[in-house]
N, C-alpha and C positions, 0 to 999 in steps of 0.2 A: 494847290494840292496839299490837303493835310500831312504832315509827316509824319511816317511810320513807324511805329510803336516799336523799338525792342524789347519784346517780353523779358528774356533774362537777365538783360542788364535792368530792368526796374527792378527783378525780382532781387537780384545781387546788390542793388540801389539800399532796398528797403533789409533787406539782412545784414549789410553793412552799419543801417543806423541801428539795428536790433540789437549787434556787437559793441556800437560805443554805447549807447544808452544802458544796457546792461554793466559792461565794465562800468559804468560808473556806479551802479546804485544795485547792483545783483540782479539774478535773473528775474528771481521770484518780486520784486517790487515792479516789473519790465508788464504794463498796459500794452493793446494796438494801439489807443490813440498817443501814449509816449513816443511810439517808434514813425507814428505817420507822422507828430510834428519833428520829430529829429529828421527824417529822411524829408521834408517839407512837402511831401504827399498830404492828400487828404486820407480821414480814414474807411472812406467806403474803398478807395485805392486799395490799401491794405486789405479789407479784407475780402474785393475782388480776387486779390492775387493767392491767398491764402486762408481764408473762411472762417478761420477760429486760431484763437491763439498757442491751440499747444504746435499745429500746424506751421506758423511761424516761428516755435521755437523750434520746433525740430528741421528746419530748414534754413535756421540762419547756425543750426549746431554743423551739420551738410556741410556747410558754405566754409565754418571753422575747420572741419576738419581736409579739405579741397587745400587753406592755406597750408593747416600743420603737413599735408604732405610738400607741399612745394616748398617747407622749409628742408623736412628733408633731403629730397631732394638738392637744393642748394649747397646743404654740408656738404653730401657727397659730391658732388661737381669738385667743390673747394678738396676735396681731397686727393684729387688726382681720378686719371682715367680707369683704374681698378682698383678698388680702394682696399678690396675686400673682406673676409667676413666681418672681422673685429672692427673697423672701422665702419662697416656699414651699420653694427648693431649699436657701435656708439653712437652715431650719427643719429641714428631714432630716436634714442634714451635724450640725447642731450636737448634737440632739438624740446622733446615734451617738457622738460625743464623753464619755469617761470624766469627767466633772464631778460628779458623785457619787455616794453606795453603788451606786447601783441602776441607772443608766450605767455606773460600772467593773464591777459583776457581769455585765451586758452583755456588754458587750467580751470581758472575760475567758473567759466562757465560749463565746460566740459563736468565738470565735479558738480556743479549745482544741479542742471538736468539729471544728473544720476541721483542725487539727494531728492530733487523733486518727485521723481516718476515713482518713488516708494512708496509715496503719500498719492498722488494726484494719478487717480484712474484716467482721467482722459489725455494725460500724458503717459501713462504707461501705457497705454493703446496705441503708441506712434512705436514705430521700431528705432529704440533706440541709437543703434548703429546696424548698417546692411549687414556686416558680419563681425560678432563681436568677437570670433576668434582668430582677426585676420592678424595684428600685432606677434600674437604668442605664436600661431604656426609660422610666420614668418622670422620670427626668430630661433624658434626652436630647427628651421631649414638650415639656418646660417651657421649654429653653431654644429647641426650634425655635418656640415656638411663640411666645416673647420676640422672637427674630429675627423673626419675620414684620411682628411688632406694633411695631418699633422699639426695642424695649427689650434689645436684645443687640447687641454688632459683627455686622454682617451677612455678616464673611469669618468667622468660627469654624464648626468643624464640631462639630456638638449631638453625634452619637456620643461623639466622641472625649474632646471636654469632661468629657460626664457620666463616661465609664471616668476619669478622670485625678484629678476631683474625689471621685469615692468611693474611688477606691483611694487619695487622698492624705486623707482622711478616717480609713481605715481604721489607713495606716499614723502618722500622727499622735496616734492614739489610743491604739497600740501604745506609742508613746515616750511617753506621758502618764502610761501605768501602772508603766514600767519608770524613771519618773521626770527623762526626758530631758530635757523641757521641763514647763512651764505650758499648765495650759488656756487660761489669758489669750492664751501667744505663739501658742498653736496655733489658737486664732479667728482669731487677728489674719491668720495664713499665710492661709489660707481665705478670708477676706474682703477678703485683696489677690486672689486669684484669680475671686473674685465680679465683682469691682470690673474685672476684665480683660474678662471677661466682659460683663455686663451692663452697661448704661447707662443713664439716664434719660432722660424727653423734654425736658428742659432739655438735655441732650447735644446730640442733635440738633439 
């Protein structure tokens, strides 16, 4: 009796070799037949599963971002059973931070498909994220909801915050791979702006 295919573990198979093959050499140098020989598929395999390339890139980006949450997630475990707001919004921030393999292949590739899809029409034609405002209104939840409860300055605007912290996450991360700074100083920038931010009820 032949044995039964699981489709998404091939598909996870072949997006995992999508993610080393990329991390090594960028996304934009990344063929299907690079990724069928790394995953050791053939490459009609590949493009059974996924029909054109920008298809597989935007589905091993999916796959990236499936991890970056389960790191999240994992901070907050590690911080106790309620972490709350401020530790949940570091947890996100740090977590997107290049600090090693599998954070910078992150990054990397995360920023390269955004670079890509400016130029390349038939990757801009793929959605590049389900919801690209899901990060900011999730943070912007956390710190309103900090301010309500006492645990933020109560003059900051939670919008604005949350745009300022992730886009200074992002661009922080950028200078980490291109060697401009330390992950160390680049926490540190982050957690003086935490610190701006929120407060404790000993503050008060």
């Amino acid at each position: 009796m032949p044995k039964r295919v699981d489709h998404e573990e091939r598909r996870a198979q072949i997006a995992e070799a999508l993610v080393r093959v990329a991390g090594r050499r960028g996304l934009h140098a990344v063929g299907m037949r690079d990724v069928a020989a790394e995953a050791g598929v053939s490459l009609r395999l590949v493009q059974y599963y996924f029909e054109t390339k920008e298809k597989l890139l935007l589905y091993g980006l999916q796959h990236l971002t499936d991890r970056f949450t389960a790191r999240v997630g994992a901070r907050l475990a590690a911080a106790g059973p309620a972490p709350g707001p401020r530790a949940t919004v570091e947890a996100l921030l740090l977590a997107s931070l290049p600090t090693d393999e599998e954070s910078r292949t992150f990054h990397l590739l995360y920023s390269s498909y955004a670079i890509l899809s400016v130029t390349d029409e038939a990757l801009a034609a793929q959605p590049f994220i389900d919801n690209p405002d899901a990060a900011e209104n999730a943070v912007t939840t956390l710190i309103d909801g900090a301010r309500e409860a006492g645990l933020a300055d109560p003059g900051v605007d939670a919008r604005t915050e949350a745009i300022s912290l992730l886009a200074m996450a992002g661009t922080l991360g950028t200078s980490i791979l291109v060697g401009q700074r330390s992950p160390e100083s680049s926490i540190e920038v982050l957690r003086h702006h935490l610190d701006r931010i929120f407060t404790t009820p000993a503050d008060g």
